[in-house]
SEGUVEX-458377 format. One line per field, with one value per residue: x, y, z of N, C-alpha, C, O in turn; residue number from 0; residue in one letter. Coordinates in Angstrom, 3 decimals. Example, Ala and Ser with C-alpha at 12.3 -4.5 7.8 and 13.67 -1.06 7.14 Angstrom:
2
n.px = c(13.190,12.850);
n.py = c(-5.690,-2.250);
n.pz = c(7.800,7.080);
ca.px = c(12.300,13.670);
ca.py = c(-4.500,-1.060);
ca.pz = c(7.800,7.140);
c.px = c(13.200,12.900);
c.py = c(-3.300,0.030);
c.pz = c(7.800,7.870);
o.px = c(14.236,13.409);
o.py = c(-3.319,1.138);
o.pz = c(8.465,8.039);
k = c(0,1);
r = c(a,s);
END
This chain:
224
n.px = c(0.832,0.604,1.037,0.144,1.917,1.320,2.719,4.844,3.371,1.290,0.079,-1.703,-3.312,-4.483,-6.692,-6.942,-4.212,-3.855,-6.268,-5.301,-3.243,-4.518,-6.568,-4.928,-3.879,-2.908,-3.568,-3.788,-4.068,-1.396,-0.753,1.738,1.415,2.890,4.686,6.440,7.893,8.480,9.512,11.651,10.459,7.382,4.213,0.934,-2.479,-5.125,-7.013,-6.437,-6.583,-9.228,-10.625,-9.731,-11.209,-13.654,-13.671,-13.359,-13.637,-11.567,-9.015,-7.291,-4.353,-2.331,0.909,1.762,3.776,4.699,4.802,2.865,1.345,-0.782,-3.375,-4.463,-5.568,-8.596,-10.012,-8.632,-9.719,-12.474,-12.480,-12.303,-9.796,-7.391,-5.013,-3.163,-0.444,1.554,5.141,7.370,9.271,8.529,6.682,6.268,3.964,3.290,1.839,-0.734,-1.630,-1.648,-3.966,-6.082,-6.031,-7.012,-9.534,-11.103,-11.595,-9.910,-6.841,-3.778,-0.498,2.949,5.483,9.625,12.091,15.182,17.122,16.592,16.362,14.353,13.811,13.030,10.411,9.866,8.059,5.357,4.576,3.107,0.590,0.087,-1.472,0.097,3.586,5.573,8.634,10.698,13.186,14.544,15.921,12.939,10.200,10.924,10.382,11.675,13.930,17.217,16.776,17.745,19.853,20.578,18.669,16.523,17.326,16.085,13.387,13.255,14.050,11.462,9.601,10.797,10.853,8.004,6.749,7.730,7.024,4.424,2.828,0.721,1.301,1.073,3.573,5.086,6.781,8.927,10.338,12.254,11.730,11.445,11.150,13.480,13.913,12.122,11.410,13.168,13.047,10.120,10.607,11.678,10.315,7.947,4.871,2.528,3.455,5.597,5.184,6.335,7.783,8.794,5.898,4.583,5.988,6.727,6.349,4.739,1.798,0.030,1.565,3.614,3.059,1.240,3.778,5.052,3.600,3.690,6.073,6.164,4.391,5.651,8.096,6.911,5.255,7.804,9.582,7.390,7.822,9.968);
n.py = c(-1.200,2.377,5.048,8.663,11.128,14.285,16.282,17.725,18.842,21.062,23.424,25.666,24.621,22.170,20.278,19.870,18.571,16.013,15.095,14.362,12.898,10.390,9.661,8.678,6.443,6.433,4.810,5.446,8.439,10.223,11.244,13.763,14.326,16.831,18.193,20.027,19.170,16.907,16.030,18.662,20.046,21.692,21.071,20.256,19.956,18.070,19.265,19.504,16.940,17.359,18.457,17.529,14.957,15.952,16.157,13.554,10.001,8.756,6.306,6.828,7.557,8.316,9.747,10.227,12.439,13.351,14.147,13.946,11.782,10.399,12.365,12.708,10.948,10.235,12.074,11.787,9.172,9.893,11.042,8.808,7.604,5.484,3.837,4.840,5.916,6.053,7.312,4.687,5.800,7.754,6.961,5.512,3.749,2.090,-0.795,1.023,2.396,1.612,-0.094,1.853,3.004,1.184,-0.010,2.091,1.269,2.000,0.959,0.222,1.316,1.397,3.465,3.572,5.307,6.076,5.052,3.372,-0.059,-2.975,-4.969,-3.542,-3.928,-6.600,-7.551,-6.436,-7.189,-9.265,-7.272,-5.386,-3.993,-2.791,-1.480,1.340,1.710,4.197,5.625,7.760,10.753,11.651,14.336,16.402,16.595,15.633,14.188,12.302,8.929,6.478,3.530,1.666,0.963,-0.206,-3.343,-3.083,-3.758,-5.991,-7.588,-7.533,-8.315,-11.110,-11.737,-11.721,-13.593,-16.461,-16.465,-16.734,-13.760,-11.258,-8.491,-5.228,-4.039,-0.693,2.005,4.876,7.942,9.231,7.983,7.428,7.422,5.605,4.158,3.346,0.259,-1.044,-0.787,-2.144,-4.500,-5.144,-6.105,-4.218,-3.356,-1.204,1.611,5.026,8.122,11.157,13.840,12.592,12.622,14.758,17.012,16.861,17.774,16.618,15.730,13.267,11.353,10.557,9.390,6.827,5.975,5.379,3.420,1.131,0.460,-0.711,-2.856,-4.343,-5.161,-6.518,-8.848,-9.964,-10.431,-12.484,-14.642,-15.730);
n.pz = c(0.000,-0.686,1.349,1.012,2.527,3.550,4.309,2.662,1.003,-1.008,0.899,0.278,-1.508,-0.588,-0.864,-3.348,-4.199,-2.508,-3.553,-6.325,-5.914,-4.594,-7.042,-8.471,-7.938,-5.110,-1.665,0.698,3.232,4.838,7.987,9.608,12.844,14.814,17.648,18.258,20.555,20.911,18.793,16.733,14.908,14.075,13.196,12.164,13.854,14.565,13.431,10.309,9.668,10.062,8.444,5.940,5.923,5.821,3.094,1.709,1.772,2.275,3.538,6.285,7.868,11.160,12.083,15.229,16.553,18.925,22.521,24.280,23.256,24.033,24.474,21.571,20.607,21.080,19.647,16.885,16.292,16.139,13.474,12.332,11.711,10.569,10.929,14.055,15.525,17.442,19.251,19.810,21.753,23.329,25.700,28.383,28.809,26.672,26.567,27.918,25.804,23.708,24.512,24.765,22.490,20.494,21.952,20.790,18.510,16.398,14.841,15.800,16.642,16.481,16.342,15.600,16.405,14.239,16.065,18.110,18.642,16.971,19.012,21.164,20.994,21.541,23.454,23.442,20.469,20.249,20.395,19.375,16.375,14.494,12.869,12.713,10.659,11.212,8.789,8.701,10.688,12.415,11.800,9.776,6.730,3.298,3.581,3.463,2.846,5.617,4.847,6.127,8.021,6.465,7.640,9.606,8.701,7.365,9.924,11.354,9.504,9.068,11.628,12.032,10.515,11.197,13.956,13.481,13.488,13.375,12.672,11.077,9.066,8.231,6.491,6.494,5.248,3.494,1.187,-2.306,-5.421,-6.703,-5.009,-4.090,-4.707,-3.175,-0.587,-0.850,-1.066,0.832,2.887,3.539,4.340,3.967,2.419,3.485,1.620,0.891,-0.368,-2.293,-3.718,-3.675,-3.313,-6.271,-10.326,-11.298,-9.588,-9.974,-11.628,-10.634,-8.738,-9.903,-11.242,-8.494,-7.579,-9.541,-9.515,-6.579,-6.776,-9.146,-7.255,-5.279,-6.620,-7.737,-5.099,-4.326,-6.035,-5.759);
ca.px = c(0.000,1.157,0.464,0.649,2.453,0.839,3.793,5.546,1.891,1.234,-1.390,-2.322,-4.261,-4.100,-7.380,-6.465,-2.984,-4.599,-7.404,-5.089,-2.704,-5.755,-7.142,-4.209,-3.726,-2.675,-4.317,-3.939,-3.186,-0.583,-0.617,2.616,1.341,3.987,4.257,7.578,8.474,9.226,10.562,11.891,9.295,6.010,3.087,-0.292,-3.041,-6.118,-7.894,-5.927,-7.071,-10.905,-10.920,-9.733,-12.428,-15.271,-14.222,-12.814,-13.661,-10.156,-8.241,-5.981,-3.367,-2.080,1.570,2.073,5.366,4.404,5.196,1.744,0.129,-2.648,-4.494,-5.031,-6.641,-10.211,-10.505,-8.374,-10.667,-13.609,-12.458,-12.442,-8.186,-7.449,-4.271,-2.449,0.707,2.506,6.178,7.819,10.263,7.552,5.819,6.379,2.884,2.544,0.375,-2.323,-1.831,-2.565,-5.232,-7.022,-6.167,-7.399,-10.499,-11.551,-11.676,-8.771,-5.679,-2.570,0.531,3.661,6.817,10.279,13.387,16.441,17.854,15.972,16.506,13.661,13.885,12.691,9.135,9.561,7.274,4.288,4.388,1.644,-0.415,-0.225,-1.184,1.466,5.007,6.238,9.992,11.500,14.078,15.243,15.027,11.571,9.835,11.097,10.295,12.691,15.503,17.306,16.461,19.181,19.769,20.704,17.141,16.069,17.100,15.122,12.120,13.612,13.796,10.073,9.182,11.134,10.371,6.282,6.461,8.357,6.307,3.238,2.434,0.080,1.170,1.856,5.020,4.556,8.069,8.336,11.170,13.041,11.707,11.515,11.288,15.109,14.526,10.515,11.206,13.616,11.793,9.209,11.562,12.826,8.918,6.652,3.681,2.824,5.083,4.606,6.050,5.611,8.095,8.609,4.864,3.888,7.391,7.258,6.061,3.591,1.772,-0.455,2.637,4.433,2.117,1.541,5.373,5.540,2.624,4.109,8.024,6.219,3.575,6.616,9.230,6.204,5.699,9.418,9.422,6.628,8.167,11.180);
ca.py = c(0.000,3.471,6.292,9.707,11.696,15.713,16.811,18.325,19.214,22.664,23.654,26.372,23.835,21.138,18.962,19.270,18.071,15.229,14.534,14.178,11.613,9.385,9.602,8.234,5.102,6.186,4.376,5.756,9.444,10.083,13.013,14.130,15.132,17.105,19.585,21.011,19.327,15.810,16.889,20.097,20.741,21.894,20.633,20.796,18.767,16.687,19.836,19.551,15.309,16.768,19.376,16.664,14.056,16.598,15.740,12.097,8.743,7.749,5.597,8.356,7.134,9.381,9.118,11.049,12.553,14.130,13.805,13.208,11.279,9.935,13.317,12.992,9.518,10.285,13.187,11.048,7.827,10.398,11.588,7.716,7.379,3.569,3.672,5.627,5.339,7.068,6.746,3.760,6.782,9.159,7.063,4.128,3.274,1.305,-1.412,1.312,3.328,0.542,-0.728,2.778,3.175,-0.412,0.531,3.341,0.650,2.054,-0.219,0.693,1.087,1.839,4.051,3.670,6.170,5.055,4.660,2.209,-1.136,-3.913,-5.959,-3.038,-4.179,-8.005,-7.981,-5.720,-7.020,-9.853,-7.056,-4.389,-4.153,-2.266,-1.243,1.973,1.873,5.781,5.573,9.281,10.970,11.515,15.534,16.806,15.637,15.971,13.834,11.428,7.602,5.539,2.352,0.701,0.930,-1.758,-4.213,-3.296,-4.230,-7.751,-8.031,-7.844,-9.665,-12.524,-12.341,-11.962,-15.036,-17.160,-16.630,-16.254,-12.952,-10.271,-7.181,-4.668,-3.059,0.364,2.412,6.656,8.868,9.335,6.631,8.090,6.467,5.207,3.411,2.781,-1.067,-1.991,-0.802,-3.065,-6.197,-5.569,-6.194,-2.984,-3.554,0.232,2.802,6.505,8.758,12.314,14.847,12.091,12.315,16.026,17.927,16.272,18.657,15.739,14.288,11.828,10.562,10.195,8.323,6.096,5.575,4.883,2.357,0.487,0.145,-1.838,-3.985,-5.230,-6.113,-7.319,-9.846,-10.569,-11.473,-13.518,-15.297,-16.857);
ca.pz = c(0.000,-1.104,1.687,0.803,3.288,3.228,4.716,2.236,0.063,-1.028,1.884,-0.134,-2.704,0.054,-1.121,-5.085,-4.625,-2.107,-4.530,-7.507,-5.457,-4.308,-7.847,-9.504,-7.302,-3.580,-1.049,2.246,3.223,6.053,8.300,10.614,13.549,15.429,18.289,18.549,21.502,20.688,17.609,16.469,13.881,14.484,11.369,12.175,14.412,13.943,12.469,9.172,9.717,10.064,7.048,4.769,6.293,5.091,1.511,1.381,2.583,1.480,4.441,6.832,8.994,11.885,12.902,16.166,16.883,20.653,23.741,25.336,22.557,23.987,24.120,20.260,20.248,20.748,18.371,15.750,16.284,15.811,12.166,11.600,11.305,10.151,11.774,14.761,15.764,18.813,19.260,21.807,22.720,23.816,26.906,29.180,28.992,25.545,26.711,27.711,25.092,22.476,24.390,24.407,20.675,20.087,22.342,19.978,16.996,15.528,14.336,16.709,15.753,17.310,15.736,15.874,16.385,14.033,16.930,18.921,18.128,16.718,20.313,22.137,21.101,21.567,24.531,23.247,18.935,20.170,20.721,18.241,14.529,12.920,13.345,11.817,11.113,10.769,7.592,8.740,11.993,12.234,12.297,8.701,4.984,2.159,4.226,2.668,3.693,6.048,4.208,7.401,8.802,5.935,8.125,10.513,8.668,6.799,10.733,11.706,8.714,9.460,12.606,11.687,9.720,12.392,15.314,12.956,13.978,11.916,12.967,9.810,8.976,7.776,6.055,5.933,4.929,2.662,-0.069,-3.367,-7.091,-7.105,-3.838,-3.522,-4.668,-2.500,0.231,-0.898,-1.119,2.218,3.736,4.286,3.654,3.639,2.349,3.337,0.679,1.187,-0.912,-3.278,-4.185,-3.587,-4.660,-7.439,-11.126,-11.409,-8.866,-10.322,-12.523,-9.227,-7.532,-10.650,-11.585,-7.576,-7.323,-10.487,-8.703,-5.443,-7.013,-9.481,-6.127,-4.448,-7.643,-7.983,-4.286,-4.490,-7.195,-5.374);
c.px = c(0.870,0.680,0.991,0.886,2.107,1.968,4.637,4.390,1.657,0.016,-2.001,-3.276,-4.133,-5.066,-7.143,-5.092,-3.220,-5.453,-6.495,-4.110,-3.923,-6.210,-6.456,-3.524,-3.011,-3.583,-4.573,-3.529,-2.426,-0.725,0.474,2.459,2.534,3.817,4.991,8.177,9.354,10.366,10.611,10.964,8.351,4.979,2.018,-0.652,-4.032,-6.879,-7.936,-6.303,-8.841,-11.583,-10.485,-10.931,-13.708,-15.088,-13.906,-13.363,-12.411,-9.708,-7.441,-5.376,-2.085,-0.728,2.401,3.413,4.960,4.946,3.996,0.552,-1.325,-3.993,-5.241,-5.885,-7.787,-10.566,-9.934,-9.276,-11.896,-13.691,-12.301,-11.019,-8.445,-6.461,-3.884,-1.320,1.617,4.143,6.482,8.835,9.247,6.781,6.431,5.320,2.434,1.529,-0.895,-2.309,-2.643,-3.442,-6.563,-7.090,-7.489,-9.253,-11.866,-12.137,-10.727,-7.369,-4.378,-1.258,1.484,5.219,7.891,11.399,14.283,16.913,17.622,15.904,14.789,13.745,13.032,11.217,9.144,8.292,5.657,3.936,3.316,0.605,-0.236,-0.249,-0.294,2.694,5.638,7.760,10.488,12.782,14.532,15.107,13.421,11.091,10.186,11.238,11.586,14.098,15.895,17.766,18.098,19.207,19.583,19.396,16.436,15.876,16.927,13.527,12.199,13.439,12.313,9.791,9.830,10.671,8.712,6.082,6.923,7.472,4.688,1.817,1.453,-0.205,1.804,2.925,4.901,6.947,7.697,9.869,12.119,13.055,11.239,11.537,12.324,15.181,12.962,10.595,12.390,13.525,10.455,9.592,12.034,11.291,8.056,5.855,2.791,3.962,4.181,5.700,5.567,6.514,7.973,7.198,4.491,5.127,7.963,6.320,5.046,2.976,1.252,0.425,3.589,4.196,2.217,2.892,6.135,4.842,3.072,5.522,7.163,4.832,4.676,7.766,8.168,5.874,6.525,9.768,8.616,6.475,9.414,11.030);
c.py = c(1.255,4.696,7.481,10.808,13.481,16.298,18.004,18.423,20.809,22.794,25.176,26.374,22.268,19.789,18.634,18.528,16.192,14.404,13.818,12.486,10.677,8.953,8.555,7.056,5.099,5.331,4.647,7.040,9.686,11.389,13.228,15.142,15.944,18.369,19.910,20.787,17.967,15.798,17.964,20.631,20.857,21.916,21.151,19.695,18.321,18.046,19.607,18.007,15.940,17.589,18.395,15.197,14.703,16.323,14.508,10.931,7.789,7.534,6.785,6.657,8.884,9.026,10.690,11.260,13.598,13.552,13.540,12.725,10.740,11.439,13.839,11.994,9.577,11.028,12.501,9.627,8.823,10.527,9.742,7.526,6.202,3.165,4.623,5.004,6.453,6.128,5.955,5.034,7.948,8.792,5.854,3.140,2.807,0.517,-0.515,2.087,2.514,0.003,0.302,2.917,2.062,-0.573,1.637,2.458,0.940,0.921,0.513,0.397,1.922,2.238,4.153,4.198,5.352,4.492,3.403,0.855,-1.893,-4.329,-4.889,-3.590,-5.539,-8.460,-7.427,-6.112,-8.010,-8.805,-5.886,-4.704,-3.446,-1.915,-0.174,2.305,3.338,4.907,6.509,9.419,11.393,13.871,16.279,16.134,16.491,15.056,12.721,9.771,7.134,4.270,1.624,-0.212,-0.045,-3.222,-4.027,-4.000,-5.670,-7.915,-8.475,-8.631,-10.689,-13.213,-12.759,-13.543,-16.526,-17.211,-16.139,-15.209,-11.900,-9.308,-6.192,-4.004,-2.073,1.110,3.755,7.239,8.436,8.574,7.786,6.905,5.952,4.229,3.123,1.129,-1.856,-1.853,-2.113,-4.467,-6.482,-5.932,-5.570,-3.413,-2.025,1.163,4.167,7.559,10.395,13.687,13.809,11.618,14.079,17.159,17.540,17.374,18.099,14.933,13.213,10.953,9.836,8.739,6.563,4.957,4.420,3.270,1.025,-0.533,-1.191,-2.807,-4.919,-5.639,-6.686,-8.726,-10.482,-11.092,-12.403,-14.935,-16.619,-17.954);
c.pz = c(0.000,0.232,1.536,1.828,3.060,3.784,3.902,0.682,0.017,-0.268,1.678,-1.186,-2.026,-0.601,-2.706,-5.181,-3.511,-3.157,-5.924,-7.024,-5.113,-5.461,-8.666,-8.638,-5.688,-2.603,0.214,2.565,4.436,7.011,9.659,11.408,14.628,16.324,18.749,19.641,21.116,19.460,17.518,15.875,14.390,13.325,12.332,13.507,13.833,13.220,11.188,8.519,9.430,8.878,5.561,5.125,5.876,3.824,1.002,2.506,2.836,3.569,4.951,8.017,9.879,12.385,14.235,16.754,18.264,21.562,24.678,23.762,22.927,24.122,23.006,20.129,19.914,19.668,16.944,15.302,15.616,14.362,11.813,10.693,11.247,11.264,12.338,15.555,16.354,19.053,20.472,22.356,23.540,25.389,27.319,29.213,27.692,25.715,26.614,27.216,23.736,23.069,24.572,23.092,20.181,20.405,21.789,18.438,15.824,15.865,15.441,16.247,16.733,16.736,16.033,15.299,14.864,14.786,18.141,17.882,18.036,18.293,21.531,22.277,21.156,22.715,23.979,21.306,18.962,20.084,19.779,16.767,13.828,13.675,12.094,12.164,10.418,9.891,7.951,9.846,11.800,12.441,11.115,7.766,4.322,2.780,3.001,3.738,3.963,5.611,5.081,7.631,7.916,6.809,8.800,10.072,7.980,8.678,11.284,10.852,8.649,10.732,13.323,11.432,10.474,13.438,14.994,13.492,12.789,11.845,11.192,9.619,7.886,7.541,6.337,6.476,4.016,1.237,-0.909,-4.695,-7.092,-5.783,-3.176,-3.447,-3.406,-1.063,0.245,-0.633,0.198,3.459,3.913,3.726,3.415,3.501,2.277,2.464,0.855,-0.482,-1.942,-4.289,-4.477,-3.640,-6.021,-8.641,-10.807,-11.134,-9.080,-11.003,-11.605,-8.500,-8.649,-10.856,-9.867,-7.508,-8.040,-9.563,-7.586,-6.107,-7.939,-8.391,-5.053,-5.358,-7.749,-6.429,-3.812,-5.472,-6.600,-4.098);
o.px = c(1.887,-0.298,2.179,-0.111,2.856,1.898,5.012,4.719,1.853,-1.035,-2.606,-3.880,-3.775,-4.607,-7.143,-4.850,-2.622,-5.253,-6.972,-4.227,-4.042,-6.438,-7.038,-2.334,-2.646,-4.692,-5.512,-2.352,-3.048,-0.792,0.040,2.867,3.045,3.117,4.747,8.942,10.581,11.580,9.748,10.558,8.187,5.004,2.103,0.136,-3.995,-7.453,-9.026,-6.344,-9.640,-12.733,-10.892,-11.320,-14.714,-16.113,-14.162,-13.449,-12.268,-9.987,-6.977,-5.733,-1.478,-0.751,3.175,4.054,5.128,5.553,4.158,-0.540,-2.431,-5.198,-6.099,-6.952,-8.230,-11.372,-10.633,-9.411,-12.273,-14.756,-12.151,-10.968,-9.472,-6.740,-3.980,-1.286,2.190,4.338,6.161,9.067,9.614,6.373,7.115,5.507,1.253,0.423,-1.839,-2.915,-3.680,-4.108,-7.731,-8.182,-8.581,-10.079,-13.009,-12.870,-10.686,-7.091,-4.551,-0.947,1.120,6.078,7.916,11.818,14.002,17.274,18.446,15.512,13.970,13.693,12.523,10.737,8.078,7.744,4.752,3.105,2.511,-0.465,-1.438,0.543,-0.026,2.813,6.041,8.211,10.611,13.228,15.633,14.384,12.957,11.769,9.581,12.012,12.195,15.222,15.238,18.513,19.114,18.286,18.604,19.147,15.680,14.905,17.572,12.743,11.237,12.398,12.070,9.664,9.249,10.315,8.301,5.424,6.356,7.194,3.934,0.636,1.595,-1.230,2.724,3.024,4.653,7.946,6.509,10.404,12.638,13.971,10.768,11.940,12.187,16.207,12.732,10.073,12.318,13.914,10.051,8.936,12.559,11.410,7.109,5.982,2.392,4.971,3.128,6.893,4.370,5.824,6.986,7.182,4.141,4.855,9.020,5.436,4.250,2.967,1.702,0.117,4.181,4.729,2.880,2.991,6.951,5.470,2.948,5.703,7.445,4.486,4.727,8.431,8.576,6.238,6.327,10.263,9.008,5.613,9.612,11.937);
o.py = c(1.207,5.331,7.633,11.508,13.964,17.429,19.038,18.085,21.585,22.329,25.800,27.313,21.307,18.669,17.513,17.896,15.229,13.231,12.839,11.379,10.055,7.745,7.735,6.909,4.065,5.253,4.133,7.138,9.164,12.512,12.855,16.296,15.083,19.338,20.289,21.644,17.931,15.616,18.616,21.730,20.121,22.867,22.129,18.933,18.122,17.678,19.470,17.779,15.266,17.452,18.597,14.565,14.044,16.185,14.314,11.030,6.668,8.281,7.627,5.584,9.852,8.059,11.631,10.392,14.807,12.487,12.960,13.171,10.687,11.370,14.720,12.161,9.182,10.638,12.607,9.199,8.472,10.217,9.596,7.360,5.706,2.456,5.647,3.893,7.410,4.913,6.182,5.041,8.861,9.665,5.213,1.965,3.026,0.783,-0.730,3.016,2.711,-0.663,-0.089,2.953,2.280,-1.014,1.853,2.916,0.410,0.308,1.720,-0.589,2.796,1.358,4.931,3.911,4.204,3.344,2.772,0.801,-1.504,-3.218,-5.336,-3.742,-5.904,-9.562,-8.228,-5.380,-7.967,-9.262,-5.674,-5.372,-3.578,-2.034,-0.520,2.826,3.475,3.815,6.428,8.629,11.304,14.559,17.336,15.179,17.505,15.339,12.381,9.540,7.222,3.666,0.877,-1.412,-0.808,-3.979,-4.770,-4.569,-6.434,-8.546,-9.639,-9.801,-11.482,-14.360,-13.442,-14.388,-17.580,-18.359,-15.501,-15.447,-11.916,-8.825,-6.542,-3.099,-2.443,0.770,4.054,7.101,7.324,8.522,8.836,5.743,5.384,3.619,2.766,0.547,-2.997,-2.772,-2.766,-5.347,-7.497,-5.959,-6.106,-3.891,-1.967,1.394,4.504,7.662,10.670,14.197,13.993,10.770,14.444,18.246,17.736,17.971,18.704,13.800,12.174,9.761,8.777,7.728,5.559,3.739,3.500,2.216,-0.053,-1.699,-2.382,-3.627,-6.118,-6.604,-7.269,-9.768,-11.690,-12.219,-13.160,-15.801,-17.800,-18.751);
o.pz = c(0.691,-0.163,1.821,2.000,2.210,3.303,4.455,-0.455,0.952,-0.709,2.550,-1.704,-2.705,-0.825,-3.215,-6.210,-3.991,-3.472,-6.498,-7.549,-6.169,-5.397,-9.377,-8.916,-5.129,-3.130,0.822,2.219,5.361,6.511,10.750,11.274,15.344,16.033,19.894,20.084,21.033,19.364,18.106,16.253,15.363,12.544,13.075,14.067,12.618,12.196,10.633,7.310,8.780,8.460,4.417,4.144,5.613,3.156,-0.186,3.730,3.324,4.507,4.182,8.503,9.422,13.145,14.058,17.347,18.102,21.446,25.752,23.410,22.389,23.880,22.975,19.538,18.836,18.823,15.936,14.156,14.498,13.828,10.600,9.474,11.709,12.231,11.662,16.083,15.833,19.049,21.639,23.565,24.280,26.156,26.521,29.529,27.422,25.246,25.853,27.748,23.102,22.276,24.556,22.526,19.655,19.606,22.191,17.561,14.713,16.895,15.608,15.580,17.520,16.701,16.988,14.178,14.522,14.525,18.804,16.716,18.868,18.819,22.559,23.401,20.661,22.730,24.213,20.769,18.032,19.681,19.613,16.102,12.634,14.894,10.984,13.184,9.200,10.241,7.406,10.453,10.664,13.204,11.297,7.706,4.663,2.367,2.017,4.689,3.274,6.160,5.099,7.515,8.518,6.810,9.539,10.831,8.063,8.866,11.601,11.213,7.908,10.999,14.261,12.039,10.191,13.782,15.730,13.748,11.567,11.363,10.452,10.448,6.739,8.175,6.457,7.576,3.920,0.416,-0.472,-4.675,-8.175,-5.482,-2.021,-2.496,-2.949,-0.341,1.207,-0.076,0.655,4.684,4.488,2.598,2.252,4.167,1.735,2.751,0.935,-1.364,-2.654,-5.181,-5.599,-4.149,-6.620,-8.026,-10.089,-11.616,-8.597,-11.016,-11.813,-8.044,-8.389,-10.710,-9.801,-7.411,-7.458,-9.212,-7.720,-5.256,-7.663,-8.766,-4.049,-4.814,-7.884,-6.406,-2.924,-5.624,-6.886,-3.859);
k = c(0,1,2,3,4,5,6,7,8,9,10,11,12,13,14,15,16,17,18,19,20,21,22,23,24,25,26,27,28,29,30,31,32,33,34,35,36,37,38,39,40,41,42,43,44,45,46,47,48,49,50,51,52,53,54,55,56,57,58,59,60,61,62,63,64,65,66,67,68,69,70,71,72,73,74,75,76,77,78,79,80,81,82,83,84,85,86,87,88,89,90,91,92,93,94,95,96,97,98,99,100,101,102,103,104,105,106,107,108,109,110,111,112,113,114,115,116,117,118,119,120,121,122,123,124,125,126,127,128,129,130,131,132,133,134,135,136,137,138,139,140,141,142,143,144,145,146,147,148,149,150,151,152,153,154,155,156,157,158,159,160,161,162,163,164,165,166,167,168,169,170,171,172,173,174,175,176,177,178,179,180,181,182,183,184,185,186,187,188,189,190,191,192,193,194,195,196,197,198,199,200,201,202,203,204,205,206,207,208,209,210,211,212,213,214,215,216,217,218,219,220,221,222,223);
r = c(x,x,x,x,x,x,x,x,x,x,x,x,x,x,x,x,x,x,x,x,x,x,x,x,x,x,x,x,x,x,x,x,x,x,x,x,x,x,x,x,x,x,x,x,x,x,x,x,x,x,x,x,x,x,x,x,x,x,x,x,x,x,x,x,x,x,x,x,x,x,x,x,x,x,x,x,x,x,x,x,x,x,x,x,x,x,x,x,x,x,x,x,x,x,x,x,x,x,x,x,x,x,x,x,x,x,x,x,x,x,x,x,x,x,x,x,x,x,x,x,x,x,x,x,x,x,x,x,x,x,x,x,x,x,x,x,x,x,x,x,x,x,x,x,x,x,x,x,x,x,x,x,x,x,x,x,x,x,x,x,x,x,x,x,x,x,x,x,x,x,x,x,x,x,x,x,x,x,x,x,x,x,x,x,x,x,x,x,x,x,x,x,x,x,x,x,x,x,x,x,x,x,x,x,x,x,x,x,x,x,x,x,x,x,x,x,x,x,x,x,x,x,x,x);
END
């Protein structure tokens, strides 16, 4: 699955440049919530989630870069988010954060630093549906992806399929056309693409050209 990351979207024609990615084969839109403390940057909040919910039914996913995430939950469950996903560096309290998320009927999901290793979540991956692995530090688009961080996600998916688990593994930063497929080869099952969709001349060509790259390394590893 393709999500489109608004991040780096002209928010001065925010639902046409939205509308045109969705149109032309995105499937999920992303939104980086951020509030200047956990990270440096400061984006938007769930308003910018409930002004694009008045004109789309399309799938949102919320990934929260705060320091007291759970005070977005309810209002993000309300706009009918698919997934949310608060960072393991931000609280001590994962269990009851995913089981309020989880509580709400939304999908839970839980984001990690570069810097934090895969193992930190060995105790809590029975119980959550997704796993987003940061490719960059996390809080500014346009970076360019850490290769490294690949094997972080060949890790979960080996270790999904082993202890036949069916949590999702979600990708975001820095993927771009020159490096969308092998992203795909290395396990995500969502990829969130943000400048490489919406700084691009042409976004429906983007999106397209992107969508193309991971359905052929999802093929070609389904092949061997």
């Amino acid at each position: 699955m393709l999500s489109a990351s608004i991040l780096n979207a002209d928010f001065t024609r925010l639902w046409e440049c939205v509308s045109e990615a969705l149109s032309s084969g995105a499937d999920m839109v992303h939104f980086d919530i951020a509030d200047g403390c956990f990270v440096p940057n400061l984006t938007f909040g769930p308003m910018i989630v409930k002004a694009l919910r008045k004109v789309t039914n399309a799938p949102f996913d919320a990934h929260l870069m705060v320091v007291n995430p759970e005070q977005y939950i309810e209002e993000l469950a309300e706009l009918k988010v698919e997934y949310i996903y608060f960072h393991y560096e931000a609280t001590r309290s994962h269990y009851r954060l995913v089981k309020k998320i989880r509580d709400y009927g939304v999908k839970a999901g839980i984001a990690l630093n570069p810097s934090t290793p895969v193992n930190s979540l060995t105790d809590i991956l029975p119980d959550i549906d997704a796993v987003l692995i940061m490719l960059v530090e996390p809080g500014f688009g346009g970076q360019k992806m850490i290769p490294r961080m690949l094997g972080k996600i060949k890790a979960l998916a080996r270790l999904r399929e082993e202890e036949g688990m069916n949590y999702v593994i979600a990708a975001d930063g820095g993927i771009k056309v020159h490096n969308v497929a092998e992203v795909a080869r290395s396990g995500a099952d969502i990829i969130v693409v943000g400048s490489g969709i919406f700084a691009q001349e042409d976004i429906g060509a983007a999106v397209t050209v992107l969508k193309k790259k991971i359905s052929e390394a999802f093929l070609n590893s389904t092949r061997k």
